[in-house]
C-alpha positions in Angstrom: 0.0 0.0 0.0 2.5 2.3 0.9 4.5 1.4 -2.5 1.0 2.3 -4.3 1.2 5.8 -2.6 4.3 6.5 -3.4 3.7 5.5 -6.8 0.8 7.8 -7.2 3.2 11.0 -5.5 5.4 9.9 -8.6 2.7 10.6 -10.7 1.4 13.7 -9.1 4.8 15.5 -8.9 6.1 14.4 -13.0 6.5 16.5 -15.8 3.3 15.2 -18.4 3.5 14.7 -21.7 0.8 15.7 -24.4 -1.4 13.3 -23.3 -1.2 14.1 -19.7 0.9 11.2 -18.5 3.5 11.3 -16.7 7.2 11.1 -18.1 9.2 7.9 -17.3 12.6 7.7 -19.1 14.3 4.2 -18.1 11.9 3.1 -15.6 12.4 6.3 -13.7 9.8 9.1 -13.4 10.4 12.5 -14.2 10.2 14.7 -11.5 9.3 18.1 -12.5 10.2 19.5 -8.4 12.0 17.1 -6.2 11.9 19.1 -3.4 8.1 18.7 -3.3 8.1 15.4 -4.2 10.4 14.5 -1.4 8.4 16.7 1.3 5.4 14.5 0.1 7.3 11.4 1.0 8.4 12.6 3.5 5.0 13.0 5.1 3.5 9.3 3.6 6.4 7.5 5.4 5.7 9.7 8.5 2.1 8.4 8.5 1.2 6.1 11.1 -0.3 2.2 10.2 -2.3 -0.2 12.3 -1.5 -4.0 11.7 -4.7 -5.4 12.8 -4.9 -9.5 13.5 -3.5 -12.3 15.6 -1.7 -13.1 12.3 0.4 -10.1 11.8 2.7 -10.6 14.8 4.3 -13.5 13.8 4.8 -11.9 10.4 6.2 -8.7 12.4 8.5 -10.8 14.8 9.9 -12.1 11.1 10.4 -8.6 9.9 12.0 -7.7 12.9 14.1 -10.6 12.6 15.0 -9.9 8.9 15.9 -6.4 9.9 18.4 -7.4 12.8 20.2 -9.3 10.1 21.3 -5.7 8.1 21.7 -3.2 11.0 25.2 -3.5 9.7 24.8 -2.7 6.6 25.6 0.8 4.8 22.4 2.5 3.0 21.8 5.6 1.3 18.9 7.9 -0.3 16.2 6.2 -0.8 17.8 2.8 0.5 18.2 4.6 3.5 14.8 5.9 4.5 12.8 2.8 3.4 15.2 0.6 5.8 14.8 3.5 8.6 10.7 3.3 7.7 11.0 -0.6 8.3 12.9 -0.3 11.0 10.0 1.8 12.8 
């Protein structure tokens, strides 16, 4: 869900072409103002969510687990954040 969001920020913040859709030049959007763009991220991966379900804490033990393994590990940009969003 939060990939679909970020998605649609893509959308919202590229430069359009005739048709009104959006730019993508190797796979990769283009942004017409990144500082916007990332202030908008910014504020999605800021955004609170409630796991709801007996389920979803094994699942979150996993993750938790899975993250442990990589603490270690160097990230940066956007590497960075979504490990720092997982982590929280």
């Amino acid at each position: 869900m939060v990939d679909q969001d970020r998605i649609e920020l893509l959308k919202e913040h590229s430069k359009k072409d005739e048709n009104g859709e959006p730019i993508i030049h190797d796979d990769t959007y283009d942004v017409k103002d990144m500082k916007a763009f990332n202030e908008d991220l910014q504020e999605l991966y800021s955004e609170k969510m409630v796991i709801e379900g007996g389920d979803d804490r094994e699942m979150l033990r996993t993750i938790k687990a899975v993250l442990k393994k990589f603490e270690d590990t160097e990230y940066e940009g956007q590497q960075s954040e979504i490990y720092d969003y997982l982590c929280d």
